[in-house]
Structure formats: C-alpha cells, structure tokens
PLY file of the C-alpha trace (Angstrom):
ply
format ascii 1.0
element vertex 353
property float x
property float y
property float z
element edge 352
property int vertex1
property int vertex2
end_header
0.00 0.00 0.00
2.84 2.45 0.79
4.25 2.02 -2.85
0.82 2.34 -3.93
0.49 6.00 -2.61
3.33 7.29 -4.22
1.65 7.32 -7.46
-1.34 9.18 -8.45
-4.25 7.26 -9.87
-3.58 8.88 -13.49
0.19 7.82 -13.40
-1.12 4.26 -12.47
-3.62 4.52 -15.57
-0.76 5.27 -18.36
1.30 3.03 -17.07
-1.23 0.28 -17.38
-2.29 1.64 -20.61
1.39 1.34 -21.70
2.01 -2.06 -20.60
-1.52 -3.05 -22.16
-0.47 -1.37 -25.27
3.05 -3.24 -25.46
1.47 -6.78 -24.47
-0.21 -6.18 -27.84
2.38 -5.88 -30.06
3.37 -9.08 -31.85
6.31 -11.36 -30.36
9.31 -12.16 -33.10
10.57 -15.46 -32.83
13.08 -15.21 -35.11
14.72 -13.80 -38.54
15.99 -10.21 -36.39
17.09 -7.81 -38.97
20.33 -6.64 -38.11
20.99 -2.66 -38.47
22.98 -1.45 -41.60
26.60 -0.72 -41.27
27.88 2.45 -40.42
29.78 4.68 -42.27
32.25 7.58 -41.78
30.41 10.58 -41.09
26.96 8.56 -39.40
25.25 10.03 -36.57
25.56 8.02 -33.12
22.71 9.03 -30.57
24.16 9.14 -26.54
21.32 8.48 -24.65
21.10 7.69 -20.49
18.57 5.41 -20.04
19.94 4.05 -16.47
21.77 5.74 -13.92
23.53 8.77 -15.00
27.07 9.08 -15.83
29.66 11.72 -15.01
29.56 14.58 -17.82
33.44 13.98 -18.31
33.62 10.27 -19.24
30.59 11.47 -21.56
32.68 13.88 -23.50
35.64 11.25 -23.42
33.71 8.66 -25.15
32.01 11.28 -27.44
35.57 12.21 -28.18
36.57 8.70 -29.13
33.29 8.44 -31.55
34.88 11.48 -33.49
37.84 9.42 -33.48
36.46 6.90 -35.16
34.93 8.98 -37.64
31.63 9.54 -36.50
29.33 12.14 -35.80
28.15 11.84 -31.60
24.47 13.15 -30.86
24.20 13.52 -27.12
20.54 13.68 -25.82
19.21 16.70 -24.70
18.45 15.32 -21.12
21.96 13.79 -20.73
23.59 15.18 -18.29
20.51 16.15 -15.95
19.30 14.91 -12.72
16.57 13.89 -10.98
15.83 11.66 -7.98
19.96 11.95 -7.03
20.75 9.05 -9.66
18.86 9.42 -13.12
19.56 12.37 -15.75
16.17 13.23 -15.98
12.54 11.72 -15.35
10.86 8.21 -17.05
9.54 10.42 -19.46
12.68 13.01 -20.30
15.15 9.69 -20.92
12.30 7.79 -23.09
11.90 11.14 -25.15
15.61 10.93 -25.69
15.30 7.19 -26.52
12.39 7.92 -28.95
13.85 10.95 -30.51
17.20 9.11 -31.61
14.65 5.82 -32.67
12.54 8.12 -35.03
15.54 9.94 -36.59
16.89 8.12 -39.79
20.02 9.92 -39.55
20.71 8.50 -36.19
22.31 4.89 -37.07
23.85 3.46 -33.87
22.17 4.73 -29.80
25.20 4.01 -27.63
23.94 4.24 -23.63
26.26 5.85 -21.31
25.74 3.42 -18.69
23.94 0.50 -16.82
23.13 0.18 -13.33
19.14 0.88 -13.27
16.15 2.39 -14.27
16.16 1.44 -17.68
12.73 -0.97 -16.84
11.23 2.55 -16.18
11.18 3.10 -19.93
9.66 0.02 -20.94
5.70 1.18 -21.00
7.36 4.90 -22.72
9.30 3.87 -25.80
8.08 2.93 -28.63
10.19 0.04 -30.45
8.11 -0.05 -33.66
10.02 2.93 -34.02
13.31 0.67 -34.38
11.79 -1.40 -36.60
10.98 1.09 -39.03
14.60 2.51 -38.86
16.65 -0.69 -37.91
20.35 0.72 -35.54
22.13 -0.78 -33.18
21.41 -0.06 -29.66
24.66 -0.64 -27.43
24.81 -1.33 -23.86
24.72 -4.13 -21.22
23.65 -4.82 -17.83
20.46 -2.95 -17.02
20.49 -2.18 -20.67
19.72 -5.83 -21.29
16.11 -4.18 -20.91
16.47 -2.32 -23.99
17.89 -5.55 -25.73
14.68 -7.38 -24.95
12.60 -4.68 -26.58
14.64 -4.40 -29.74
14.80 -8.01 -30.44
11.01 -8.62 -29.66
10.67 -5.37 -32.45
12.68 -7.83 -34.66
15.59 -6.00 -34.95
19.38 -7.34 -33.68
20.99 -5.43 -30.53
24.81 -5.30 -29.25
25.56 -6.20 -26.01
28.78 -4.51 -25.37
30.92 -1.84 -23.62
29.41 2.12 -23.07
30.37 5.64 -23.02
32.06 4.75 -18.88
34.31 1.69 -20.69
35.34 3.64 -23.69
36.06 6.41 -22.01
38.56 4.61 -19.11
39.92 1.84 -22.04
40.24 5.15 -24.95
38.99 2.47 -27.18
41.97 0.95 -27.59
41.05 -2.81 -25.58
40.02 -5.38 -27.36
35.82 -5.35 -26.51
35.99 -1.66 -28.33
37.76 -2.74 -31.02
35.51 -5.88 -31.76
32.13 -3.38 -30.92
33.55 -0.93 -33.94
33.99 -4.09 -36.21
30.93 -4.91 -35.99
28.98 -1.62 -36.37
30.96 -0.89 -39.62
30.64 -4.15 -40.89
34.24 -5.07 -40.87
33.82 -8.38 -39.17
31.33 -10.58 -37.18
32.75 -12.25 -34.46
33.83 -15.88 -34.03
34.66 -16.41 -30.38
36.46 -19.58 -28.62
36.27 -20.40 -25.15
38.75 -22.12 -23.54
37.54 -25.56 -22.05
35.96 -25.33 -18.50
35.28 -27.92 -16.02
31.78 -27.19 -16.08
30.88 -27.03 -19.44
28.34 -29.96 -21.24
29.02 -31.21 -24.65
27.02 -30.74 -27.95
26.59 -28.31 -30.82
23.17 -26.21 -30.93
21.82 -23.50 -32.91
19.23 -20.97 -31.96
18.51 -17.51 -31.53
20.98 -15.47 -28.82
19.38 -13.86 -26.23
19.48 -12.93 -22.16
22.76 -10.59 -20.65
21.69 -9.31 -16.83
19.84 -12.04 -15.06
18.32 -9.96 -12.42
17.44 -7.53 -15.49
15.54 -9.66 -17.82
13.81 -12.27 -15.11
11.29 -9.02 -14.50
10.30 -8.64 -17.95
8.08 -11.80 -17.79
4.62 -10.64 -18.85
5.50 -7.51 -20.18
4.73 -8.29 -23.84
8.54 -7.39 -24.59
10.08 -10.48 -22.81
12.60 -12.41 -25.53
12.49 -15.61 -23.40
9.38 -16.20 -25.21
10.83 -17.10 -28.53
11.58 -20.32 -29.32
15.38 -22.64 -30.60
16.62 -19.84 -27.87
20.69 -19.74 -27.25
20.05 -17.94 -23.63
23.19 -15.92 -22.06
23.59 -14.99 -18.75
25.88 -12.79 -16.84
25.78 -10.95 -12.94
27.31 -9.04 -10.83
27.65 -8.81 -7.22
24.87 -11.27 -6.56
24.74 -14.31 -3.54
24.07 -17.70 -4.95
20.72 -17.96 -3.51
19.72 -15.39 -5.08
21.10 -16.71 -8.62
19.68 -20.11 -7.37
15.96 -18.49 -7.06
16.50 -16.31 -10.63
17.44 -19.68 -12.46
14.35 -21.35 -10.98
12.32 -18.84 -12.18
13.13 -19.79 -15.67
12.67 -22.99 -15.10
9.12 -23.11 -13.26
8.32 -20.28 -16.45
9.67 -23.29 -19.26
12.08 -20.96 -20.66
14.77 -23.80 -20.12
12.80 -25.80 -22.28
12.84 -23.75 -25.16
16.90 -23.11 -24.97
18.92 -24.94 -27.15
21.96 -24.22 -25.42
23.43 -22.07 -22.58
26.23 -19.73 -22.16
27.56 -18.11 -19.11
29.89 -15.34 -19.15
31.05 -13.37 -16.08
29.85 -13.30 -12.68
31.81 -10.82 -11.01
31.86 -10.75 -7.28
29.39 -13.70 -7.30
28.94 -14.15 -4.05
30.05 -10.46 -3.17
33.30 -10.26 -1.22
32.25 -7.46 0.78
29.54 -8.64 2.35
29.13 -11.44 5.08
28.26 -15.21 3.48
25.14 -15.88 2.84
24.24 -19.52 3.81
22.89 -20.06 0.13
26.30 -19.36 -0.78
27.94 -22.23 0.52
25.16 -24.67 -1.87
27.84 -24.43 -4.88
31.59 -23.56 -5.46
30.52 -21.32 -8.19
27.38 -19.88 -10.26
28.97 -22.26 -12.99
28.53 -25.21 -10.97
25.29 -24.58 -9.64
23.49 -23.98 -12.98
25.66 -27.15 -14.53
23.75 -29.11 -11.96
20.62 -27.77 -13.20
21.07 -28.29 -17.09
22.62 -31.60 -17.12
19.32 -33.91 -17.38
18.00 -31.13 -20.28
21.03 -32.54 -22.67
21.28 -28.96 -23.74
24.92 -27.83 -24.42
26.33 -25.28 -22.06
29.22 -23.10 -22.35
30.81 -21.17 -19.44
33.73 -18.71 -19.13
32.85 -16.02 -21.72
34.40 -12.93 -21.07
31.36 -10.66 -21.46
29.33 -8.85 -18.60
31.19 -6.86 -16.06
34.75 -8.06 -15.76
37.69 -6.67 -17.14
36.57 -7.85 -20.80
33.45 -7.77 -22.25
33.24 -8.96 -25.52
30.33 -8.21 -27.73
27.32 -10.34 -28.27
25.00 -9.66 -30.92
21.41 -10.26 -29.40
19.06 -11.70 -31.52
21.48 -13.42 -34.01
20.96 -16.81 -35.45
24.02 -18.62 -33.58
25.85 -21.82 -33.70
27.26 -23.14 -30.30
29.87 -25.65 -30.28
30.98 -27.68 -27.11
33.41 -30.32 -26.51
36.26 -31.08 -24.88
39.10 -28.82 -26.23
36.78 -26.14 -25.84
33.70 -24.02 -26.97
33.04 -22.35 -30.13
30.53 -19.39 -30.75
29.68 -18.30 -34.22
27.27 -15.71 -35.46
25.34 -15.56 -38.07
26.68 -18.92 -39.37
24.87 -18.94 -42.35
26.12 -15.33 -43.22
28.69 -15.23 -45.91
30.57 -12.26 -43.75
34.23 -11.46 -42.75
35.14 -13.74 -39.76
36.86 -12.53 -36.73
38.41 -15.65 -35.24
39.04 -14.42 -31.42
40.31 -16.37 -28.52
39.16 -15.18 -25.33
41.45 -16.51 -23.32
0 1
1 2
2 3
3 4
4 5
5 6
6 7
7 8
8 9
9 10
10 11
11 12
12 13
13 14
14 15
15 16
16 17
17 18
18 19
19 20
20 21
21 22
22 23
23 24
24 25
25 26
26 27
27 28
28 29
29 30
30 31
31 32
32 33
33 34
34 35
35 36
36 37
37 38
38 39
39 40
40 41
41 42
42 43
43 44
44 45
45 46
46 47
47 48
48 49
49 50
50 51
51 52
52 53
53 54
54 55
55 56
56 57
57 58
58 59
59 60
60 61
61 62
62 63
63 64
64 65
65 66
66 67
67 68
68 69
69 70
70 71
71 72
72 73
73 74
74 75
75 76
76 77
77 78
78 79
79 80
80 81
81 82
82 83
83 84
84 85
85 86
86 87
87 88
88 89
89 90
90 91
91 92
92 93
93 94
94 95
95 96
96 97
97 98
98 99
99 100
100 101
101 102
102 103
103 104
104 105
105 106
106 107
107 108
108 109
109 110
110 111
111 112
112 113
113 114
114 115
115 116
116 117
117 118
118 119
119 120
120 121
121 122
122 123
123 124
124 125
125 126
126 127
127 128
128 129
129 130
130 131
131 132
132 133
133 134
134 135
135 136
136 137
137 138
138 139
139 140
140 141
141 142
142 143
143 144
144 145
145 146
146 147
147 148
148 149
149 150
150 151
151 152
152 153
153 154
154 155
155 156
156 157
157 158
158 159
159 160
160 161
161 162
162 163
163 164
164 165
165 166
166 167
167 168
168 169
169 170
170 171
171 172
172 173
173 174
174 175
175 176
176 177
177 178
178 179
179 180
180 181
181 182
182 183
183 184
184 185
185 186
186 187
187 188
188 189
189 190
190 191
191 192
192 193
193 194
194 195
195 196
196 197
197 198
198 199
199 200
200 201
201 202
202 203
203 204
204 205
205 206
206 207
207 208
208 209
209 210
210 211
211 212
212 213
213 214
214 215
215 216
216 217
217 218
218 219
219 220
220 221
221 222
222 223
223 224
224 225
225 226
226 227
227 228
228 229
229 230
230 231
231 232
232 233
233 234
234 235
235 236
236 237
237 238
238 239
239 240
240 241
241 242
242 243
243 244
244 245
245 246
246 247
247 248
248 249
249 250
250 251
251 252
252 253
253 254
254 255
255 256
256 257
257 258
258 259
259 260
260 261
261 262
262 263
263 264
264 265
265 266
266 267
267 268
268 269
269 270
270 271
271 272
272 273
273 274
274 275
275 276
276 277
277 278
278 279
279 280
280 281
281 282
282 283
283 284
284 285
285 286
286 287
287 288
288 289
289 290
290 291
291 292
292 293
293 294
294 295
295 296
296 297
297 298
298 299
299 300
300 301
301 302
302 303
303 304
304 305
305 306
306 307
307 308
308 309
309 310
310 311
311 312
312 313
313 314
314 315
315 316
316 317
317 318
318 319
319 320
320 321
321 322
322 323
323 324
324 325
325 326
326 327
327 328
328 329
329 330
330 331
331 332
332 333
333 334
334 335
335 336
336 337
337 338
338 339
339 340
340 341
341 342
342 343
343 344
344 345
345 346
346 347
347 348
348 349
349 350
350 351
351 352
C-alpha cells in the first residue's frame, strides 16, 4: 500500500495503458534484422537510459566516436538529474530514446551506462520505431532491458561496452575494437572459449538472447520479454549477486519453461558472485561457483552449455549480438561461438582466453 500511494491514480492509468499497449504488439521469434553498417560521417545518438554518468567520461567517449569517424548526438536530457541518480525523469530519458529511434540519420544509440532504471522506460518507448529505422542499440547490464525490446521489435541489438568503458579503455582494448567491427561491418565475431570444467558437450543453434539475469527475469509478462521465442541460445551474466539469489533467478526460468525452449546455454562473467564485501550468505555455501550450480541444473536437459565467456562486467566484455541466429559448439578442447553462421561475412576468429 505504501508504494501504492506514491503514485497518483492517473500515473497508475498510463502506465497500465502502456504495458496493455506493449502486451499487444506481436512477439518475433526469429529472422531479427540486423541494423545497416555504419559509415564515416553517421550520426551516433548518446542516450542515459539508467543511472547517469559523469559529464566527463561522456565527453571522453564522445571524443573517441569522433575518433572513429563519427558524428556523436548527445541527448538533450543527458547530463541532468533527478531523484539523485537518473539524468532526468521516465519520461525526459524515453523522449531521448524515442527521438534518436525516429531519426533516420541517427544509425547506432550508444547508452552511457547501466546500473538501473532502464525498466522505467519500458511502457514509454516505442520500439516499432526501431523497426521502421533498424540501428544498433549498445549497452549491457540494465540495458539488457532495452535488448529485450529491440529483439522482440525484430531488430538485432549489441551487447557490449558504453560511453564509462570507452572512455577509461580510450577504445583501444580489445571489446571496443571488436564493438567498432561490428557496427561498420568489418567483421562478425567468431569467439572460442577455452575448455571449462563445467561445461556440457554438444553443438546447438538458436537464436541469442538474455545478458543481466536480475534484469531480464522481471520482464516476464510484459509483452517485450525475448524468453518467449523459441530454438533460444540464452546468455547470462551478474554481478555482485549471492548464490541464492542466482539459485531463485534460475528457478524462475525454469518453473516459467524458458529452459525448455533453450537450445543451449552460455555463461559469461559473474563478477563478485557471491560479493566479497559482504558477510556469506548460507545459500552461498550450496555451490563452489554460479557455474557449478546452474551445470547441476542443465545436465538432465542434454542442452549444451558453455561457461567462461568474457562478457558482462569483468575486465573484458566482448560483444554479443542479441538476436542473431548462432551456432554453439561444445566439446572437450573447448567451446566455439559463431554468429550468423549462415552469413557469408568477414570472420573474426578471437580467442578469449
């Protein structure tokens, strides 16, 4: 009731208006476009959909865009705040969003950071937008939420580094260089995984999808949830989490039959998974790592499972391209991730060791 009385009853209309109005629009399932390349001189949109970032990293990264030969388009309510952690309101961040969807000459929206509030935007911006001028949105964590919407608009998203990585790695690592290959068309990436004590065996393909766990498990219901495709490749990454907690989130899938419609599974990082900083949890003594636990869990599916991609929050974070067709390739030397395997594209062999 007390969360209840912070909104007024005409807030609590639109809001169910806007989820009502996104339940409606039709799920894709599969065959994502993916967003031309870019070329020198293209338009990139900043945008702040989460927390806020400091203005200086902003300029850095915008800095490195004209670098690369593009033309950065910060939003007009970048840089703002409101509630002590956001750049502006819902509202002033999905304008932002919606302005950089509608505008052709904006081809890629890079976000400037993750940590939350994106889910705010969900009921606000409209994805059909996207889909009528196809661009990569960029981002991870909390801006797996944006992923989910793009993909279930049927167009492909990057899961990759933001303005706060580019700005503290100049561009010049390795996750930077393999996001700009991939906007300009240079390359797609072929990635392979060292072999890991907890990987399963087999070869799958599917659709990619997933990044944040405890950012995509809400999404259930919302009409612009991609766990509800089918031949799904599902990733999953955390950070700062207890394994109970990861325990409960992986349930969830289960008891929801999202499991049942993977094809495969790939973990990347879990970064301070169970935090270090904190006092044990007694669900954290259940496994001796988030890669063991879920093992456990997807041995009887016979599903292939790959762990020990560097992508999420550690020091790497290679790029993934959500809703790709991808081939996944376990055995014991190893794992193997292709995209687009059909795609007669430039190949960038990378091992991510």
């Amino acid at each position: 009731m007390n969360l209840l009385r912070r909104f007024t009853f005409s807030a609590l209309l639109l809001l169910c208006l806007g989820l009502a109005a996104s339940a409606a629009q039709p799920k894709v399932r599969g065959g994502n476009v993916m967003p031309p390349a870019l070329r020198p001189g293209d338009r990139i949109a900043i945008v702040e959909p989460a927390y806020r970032l400091d203005s200086l990293k902003i300029a850095q990264a915008a800095g490195l865009i004209e670098s690369w030969g593009f033309e950065p388009v910060i939003g007009e309510n970048v840089g703002g705040s409101w509630n002590g952690c956001y750049s502006g309101t819902p509202q002033e961040r999905a304008a932002d969003l919606n302005r950089a969807l509608e505008d052709d000459s904006i081809k890629a929206i890079l976000c400037t950071r993750g940590g939350y509030g994106a889910i705010h935007l969900l009921p606000l911006v409209d994805m059909l937008l996207l889909k009528a001028h196809p661009k990569w949105i960029i981002g991870y964590s909390d801006i797996t939420t944006l992923h989910s919407m793009a993909v279930c608009s049927g167009v492909m998203s990057l899961h990759g580094v933001m303005c706060g990585s580019l700005a503290s790695g100049e561009g010049r690592d390795i996750s930077a260089q393999l996001l700009r290959e991939i906007i300009t068309g240079q390359a797609l990436p072929q990635y392979i995984v060292p072999a890991h004590p907890c990987n399963i065996e087999g070869e799958a393909r599917g659709t990619l999808v997933g990044g944040n766990i405890c950012t995509f498990d809400p999404l259930y219901g919302s009409g612009q949830d991609f766990l509800e495709g089918d031949d799904l490749i599902l990733f999953i990454e955390e950070v700062g989490e207890h394994l109970h907690r990861l325990d409960r989130l992986f349930n969830s899938l289960m008891l929801r039959g999202v499991l049942g419609r993977c094809r495969g599974v790939i973990l990347g990082d879990f970064e301070d998974c169970p935090p270090k900083d904190e006092d044990p949890a007694e669900g954290d003594v259940m496994a001796a790592s988030v890669e063991e636990l879920y093992s456990k869990y997807l041995q009887p599916l016979g599903i292939p499972l790959c762990c020990g991609l560097h992508s999420g929050h550690g020091d790497d974070n290679f790029p993934l391209i959500m809703g790709a067709p991808v081939l996944l390739q376990v055995s014991a030397e190893g794992s193997r991730i292709t995209f687009c395997p059909k795609q007669d594209s430039p190949r960038h062999i990378f091992y991510t060791d």
